[in-house]
C-alpha positions as CSV (number, residue, x, y, z in Angstrom):
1,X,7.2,-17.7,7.6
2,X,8.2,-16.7,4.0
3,X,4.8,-14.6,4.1
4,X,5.7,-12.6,7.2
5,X,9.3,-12.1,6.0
6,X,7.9,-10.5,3.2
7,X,5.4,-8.7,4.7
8,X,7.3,-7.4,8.0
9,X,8.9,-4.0,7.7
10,X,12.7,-4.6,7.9
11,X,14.0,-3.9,11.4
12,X,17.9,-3.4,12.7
13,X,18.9,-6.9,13.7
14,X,21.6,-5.1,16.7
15,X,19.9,-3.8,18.6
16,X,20.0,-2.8,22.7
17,X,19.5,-6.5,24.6
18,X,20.8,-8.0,27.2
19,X,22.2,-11.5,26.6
20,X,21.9,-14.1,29.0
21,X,25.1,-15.8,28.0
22,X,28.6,-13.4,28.6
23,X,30.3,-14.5,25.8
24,X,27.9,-13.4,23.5
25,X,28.3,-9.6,24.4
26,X,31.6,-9.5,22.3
27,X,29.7,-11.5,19.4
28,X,30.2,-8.5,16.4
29,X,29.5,-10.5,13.5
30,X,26.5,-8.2,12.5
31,X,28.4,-4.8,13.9
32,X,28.1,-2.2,10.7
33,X,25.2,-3.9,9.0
34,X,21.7,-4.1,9.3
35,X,20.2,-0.4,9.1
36,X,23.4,1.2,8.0
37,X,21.8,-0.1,4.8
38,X,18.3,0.5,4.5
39,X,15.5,0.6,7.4
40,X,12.3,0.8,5.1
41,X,11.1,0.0,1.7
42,X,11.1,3.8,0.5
43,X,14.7,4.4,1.8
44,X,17.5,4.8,-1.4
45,X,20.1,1.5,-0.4
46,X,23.3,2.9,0.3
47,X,25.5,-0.4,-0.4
48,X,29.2,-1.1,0.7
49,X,31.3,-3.7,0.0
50,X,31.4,-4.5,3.2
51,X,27.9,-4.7,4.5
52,X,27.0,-6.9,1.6
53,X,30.2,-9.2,2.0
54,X,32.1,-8.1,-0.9
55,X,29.5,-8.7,-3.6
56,X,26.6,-6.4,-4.8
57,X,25.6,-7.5,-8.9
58,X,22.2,-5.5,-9.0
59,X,21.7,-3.0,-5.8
60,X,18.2,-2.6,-7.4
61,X,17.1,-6.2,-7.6
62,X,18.6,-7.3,-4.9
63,X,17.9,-4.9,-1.9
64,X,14.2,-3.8,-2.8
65,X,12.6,-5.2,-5.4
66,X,9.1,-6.3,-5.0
67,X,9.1,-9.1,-7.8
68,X,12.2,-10.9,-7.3
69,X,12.1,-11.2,-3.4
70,X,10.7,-14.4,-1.7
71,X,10.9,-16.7,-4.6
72,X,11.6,-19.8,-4.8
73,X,14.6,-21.1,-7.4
74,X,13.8,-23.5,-10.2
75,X,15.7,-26.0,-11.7
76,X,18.6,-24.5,-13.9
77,X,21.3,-27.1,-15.5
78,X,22.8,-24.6,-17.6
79,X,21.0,-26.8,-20.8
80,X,19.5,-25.1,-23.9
81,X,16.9,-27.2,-24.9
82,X,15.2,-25.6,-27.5
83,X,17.1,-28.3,-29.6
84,X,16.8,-32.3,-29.4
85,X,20.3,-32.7,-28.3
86,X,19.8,-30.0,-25.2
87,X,16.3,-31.7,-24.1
88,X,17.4,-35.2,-24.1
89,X,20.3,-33.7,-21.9
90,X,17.6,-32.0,-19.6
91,X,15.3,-35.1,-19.4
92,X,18.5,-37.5,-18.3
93,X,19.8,-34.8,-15.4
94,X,15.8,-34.2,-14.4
95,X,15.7,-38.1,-14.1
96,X,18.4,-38.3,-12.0
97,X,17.1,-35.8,-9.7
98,X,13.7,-37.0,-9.3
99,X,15.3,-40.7,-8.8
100,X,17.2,-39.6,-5.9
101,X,14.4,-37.5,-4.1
102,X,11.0,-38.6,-5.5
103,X,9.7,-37.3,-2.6
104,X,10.9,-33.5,-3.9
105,X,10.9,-33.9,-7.9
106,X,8.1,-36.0,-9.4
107,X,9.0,-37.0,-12.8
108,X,5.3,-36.6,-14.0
109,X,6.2,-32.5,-13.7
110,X,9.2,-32.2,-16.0
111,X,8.5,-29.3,-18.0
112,X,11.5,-27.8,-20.7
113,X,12.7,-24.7,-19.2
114,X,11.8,-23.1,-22.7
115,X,8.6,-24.1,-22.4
116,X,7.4,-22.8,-19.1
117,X,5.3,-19.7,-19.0
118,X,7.1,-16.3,-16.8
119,X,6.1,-17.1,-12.9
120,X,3.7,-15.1,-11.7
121,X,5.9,-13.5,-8.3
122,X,4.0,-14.7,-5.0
123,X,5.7,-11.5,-3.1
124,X,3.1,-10.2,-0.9
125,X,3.5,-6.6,-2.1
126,X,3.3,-7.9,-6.2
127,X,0.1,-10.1,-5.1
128,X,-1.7,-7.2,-3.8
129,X,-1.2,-5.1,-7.3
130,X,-2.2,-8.2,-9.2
131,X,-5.0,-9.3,-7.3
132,X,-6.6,-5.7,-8.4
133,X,-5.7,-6.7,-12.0
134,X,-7.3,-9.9,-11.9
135,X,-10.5,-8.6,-10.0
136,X,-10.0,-6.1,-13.3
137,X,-10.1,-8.9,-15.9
138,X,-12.4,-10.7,-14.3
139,X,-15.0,-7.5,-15.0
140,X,-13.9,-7.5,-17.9
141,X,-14.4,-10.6,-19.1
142,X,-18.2,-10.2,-17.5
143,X,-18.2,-7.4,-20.0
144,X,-17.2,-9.0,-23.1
145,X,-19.5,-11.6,-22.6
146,X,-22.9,-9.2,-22.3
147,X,-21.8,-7.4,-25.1
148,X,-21.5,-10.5,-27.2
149,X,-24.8,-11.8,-26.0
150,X,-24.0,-14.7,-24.3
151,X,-24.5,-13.0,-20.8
152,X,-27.5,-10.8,-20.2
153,X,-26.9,-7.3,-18.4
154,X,-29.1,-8.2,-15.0
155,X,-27.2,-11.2,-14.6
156,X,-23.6,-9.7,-14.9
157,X,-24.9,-6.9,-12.4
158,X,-26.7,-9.6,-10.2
159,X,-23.0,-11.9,-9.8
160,X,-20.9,-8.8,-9.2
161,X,-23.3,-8.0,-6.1
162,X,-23.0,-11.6,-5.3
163,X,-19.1,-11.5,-5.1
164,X,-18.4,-8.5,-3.7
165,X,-19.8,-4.7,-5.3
166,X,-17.4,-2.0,-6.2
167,X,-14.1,-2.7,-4.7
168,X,-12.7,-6.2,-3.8
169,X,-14.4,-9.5,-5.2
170,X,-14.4,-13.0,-3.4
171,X,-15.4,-16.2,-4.9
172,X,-15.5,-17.6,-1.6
173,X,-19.4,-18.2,-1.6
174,X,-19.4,-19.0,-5.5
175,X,-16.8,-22.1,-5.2
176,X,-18.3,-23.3,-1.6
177,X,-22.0,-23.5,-3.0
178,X,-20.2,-24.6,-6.2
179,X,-18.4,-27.6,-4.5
180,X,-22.0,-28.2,-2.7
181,X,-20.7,-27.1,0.5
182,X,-23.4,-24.5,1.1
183,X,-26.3,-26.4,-0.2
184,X,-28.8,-23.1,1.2
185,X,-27.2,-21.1,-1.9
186,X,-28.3,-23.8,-4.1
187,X,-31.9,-21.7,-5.2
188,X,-30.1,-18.2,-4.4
189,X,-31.0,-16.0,-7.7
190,X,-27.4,-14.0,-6.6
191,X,-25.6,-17.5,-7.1
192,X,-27.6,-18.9,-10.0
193,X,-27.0,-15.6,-12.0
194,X,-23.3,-15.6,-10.9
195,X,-23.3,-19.6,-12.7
196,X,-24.9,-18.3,-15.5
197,X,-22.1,-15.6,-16.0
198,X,-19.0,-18.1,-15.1
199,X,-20.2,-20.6,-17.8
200,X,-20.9,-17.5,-20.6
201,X,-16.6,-16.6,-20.0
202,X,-15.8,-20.7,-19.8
203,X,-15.0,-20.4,-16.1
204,X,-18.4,-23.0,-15.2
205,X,-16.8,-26.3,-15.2
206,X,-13.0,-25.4,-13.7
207,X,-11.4,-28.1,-12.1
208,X,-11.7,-28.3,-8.8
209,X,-9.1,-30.4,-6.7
210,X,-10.4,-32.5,-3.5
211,X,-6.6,-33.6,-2.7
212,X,-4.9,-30.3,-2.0
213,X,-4.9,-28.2,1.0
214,X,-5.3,-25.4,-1.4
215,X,-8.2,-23.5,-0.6
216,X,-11.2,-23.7,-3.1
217,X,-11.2,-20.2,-3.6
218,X,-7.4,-19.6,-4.1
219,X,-7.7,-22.5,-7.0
220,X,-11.1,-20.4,-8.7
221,X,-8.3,-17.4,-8.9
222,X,-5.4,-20.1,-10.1
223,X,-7.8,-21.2,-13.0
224,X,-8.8,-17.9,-14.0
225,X,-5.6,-16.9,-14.5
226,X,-4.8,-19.2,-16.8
227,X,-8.3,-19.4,-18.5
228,X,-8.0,-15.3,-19.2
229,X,-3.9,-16.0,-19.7
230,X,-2.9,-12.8,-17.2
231,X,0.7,-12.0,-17.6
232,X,2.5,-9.5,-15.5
233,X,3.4,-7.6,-19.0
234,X,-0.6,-7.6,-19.4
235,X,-0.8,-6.4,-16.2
236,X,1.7,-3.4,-16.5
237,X,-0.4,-2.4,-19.7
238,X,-3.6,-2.3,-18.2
239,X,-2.1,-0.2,-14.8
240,X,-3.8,3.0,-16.3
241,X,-7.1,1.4,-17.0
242,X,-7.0,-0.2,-13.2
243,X,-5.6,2.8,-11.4
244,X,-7.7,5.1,-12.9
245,X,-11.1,3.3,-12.9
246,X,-13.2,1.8,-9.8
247,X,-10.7,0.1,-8.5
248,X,-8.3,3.8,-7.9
249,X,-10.1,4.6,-4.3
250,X,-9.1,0.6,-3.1
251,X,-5.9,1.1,-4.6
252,X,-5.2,4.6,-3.0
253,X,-4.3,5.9,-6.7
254,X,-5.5,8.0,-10.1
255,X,-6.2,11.0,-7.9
256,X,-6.6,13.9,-9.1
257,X,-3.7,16.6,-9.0
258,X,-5.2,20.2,-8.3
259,X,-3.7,23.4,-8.3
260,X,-4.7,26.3,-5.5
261,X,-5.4,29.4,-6.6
């Protein structure tokens, strides 16, 4: 459901309907809101005090943007602990937590709020950007590792065949014949040359977690992100390489600007 929030164009909630129930005709709770304030992504908000219910901090963030929408909150006690005092503090109110729902909390995933890397935003719309910067560093990485010899040219050519060509790549055949699920791939030359490539960029032997309902390929992208440490302010540097490069037709960017004559 969070998905399809996030993906669904916003729609006027009043609308023309004919309720079952008389009582609810004269039901104006939502009477002045919904599209008075914006109908589409690309619309300029036009906030009011009292469409928003007296408070507006950020009309930017709040209303329409793309990587703060749909997220989940973390644990914030209000505790610095970048000092021993602050994390013992942290550690006894984490505790408490995770001793009155275990079945939420787990104590085995504390983690210091200092020490926690920026979340990568699981917005739909912020997902589809990185997964082209990903796909990007992924090519890269294939790259670095025939110019340093550890990966011959006809093999980095023969794996991006295997996952994909040109535009998008899937590891969904790599991780399946990887987990032994396709056992036919086992002698393929595509897959055994895409092997030879993942263990030349340290991506041959990534974990891969039986337990989870996580797809196999969704945890090959997980891992890579952290093996190649892909931040979103790596991925705002690299926009020009991505946008202007193979991947511009996918995207629908780096076109050209010509002037008639």
């Amino acid at each position: 459901m969070a998905d399809f929030r996030g993906e669904a164009t916003p729609m006027q909630f009043w609308g023309e309907r004919q309720e079952p129930n008389v009582i609810e005709w004269f039901r104006l709770e939502q009477f002045g809101k919904g599209a008075s304030s914006r109908l589409f992504y690309n619309e300029v908000p036009k906030p009011t005090w009292f469409r928003h219910e007296g408070h507006l901090d950020n009309p930017e963030e709040q209303l329409y943007s793309f990587t703060k929408a749909d997220q989940e909150q973390q644990l914030d006690f209000g505790i610095d602990t970048t000092t021993p005092e602050g994390r013992a503090a942290f550690k006894a109110e984490f505790d408490a937590i995770a001793d009155l729902a275990p079945e939420v909390i787990k104590k085995s995933d504390m983690a210091y709020p200092h020490e926690i890397g920026t979340q990568i935003s699981t917005e739909p719309h912020f997902q589809r950007l990185w997964t082209h910067y990903r796909e990007h560093a992924l090519r890269a990485a294939v790259s670095g590792a025939v110019s340093s010899g550890s990966a011959s040219q006809a093999d980095a050519d023969a794996a991006m065949r295997f996952l994909g060509g040109r535009k998008h790549l899937s590891a969904g055949q790599y991780v399946l014949a990887k987990a032994g699920l396709l056992p036919h791939l086992a002698h393929d030359e595509g897959y055994l040359a895409t092997d030879r490539v993942m263990e030349a960029i340290g991506m041959g032997a990534y974990p891969l977690d039986r337990t989870t309902a996580e797809p196999f390929e969704h945890q090959f992208w997980g891992n890579l992100d952290g093996h190649l440490q892909l931040t979103e302010q790596g991925m705002r540097a690299e926009l020009p390489a991505i946008t202007g490069g193979a991947s511009a037709q996918a995207l629908g960017m780096g076109e050209e600007t010509r002037q008639l004559a």
